[in-house]
C-alpha positions, 0 to 999 in steps of 0.5 A: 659318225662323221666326226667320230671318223674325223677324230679317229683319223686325227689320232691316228696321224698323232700317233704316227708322228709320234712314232715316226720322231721316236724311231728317227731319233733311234735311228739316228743313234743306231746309224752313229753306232754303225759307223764305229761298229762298221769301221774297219780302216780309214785314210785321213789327212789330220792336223794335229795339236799338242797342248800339254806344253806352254808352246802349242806343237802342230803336226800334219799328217796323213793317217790310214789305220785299221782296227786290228791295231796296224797303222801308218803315220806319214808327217807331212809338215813341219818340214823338218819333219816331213816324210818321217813315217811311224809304222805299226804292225800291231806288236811294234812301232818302226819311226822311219827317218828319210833324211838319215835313211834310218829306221827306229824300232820301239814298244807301241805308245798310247798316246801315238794310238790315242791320236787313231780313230780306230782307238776311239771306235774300239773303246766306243764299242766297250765302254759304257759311259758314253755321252752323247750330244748334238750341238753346233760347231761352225754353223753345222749340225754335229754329234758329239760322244765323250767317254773316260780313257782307262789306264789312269793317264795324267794328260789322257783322261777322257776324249770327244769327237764330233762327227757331221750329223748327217754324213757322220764324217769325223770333224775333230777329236779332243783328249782331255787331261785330269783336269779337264784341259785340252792336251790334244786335239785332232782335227780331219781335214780329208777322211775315207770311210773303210776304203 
């Protein structure tokens, strides 16, 4: 009787285990899915790279964007473009220029939205070819999510983020051409969640 007790116990903490990993495991694909589902607007303080060119163009900035398609750009280097402002009301993007004292209005663009992370949550939340991933970047623990940009664009294929693993704070954004070659990366130096 005693060891059939003894075999049941084990069995049973077998089981538990098991399912303790298969639930943590879905969680933590449940929690990532909340956070784009979750995000409503967020400030972060980038650093972005493009490629597409032979010379590498950077351009640090400071981001606050909402998912409702509104969003302020502020450059804060290269200094010859620091200050300069792209706003968007959500219909209309106005590129403000201090140093002129001028305003200039244009059609929204896709690859000024592309460099948003509201863009990625709202295409995370439709799309359905999504790959996932846990890797190492940095010695850290990350989550990676790739999917394919509609709209056929030559130089915005698909894109990738990585987030923390545990704090699921956005690390970098990469967008890749047709070929796969990295035309944009978008790195997070500073980012507040729905603040």
């Amino acid at each position: 009787m005693q060891i059939k007790r003894l075999i049941l116990m084990s069995f049973l903490l077998v089981l538990a285990f098991t399912f303790y990993g298969c639930n943590t495991q879905k969680n933590t694909s449940s929690i990532a899915g909340d956070f784009f589902k979750d995000l409503k607007q967020y400030e972060a303080d980038v650093t972005v790279t493009f490629l597409k060119d032979k010379q590498p163009n950077e351009v640090k900035m400071k981001q606050i964007a909402k998912v409702d398609g509104t969003y302020e750009m502020t450059i804060l280097a290269p200094e010859h473009m620091q200050n300069v402002k792209i706003i968007c009301d959500g219909h209309k993007v106005t590129e403000y220029y201090p140093s002129t004292n001028q305003s200039v209005e244009q059609e929204m663009s896709v690859a000024q939205n592309e460099i948003l992370l509201t863009s990625f949550a709202t295409r995370y939340l439709t799309n359905e070819n999504i790959k996932k991933q846990e890797v190492q970047l940095d010695g850290k623990k990350m989550i990676t999510y790739e999917m394919p940009i509609e709209g056929n664009f030559r130089y915005l294929s698909k894109e990738k983020i990585w987030l923390e693993e545990k704090s699921l704070k956005p690390v970098q954004m990469v967008l890749y051409d047709e070929e796969g070659n990295i035309t944009i990366e978008v790195i997070y130096n500073e980012f507040k969640y729905n603040f």
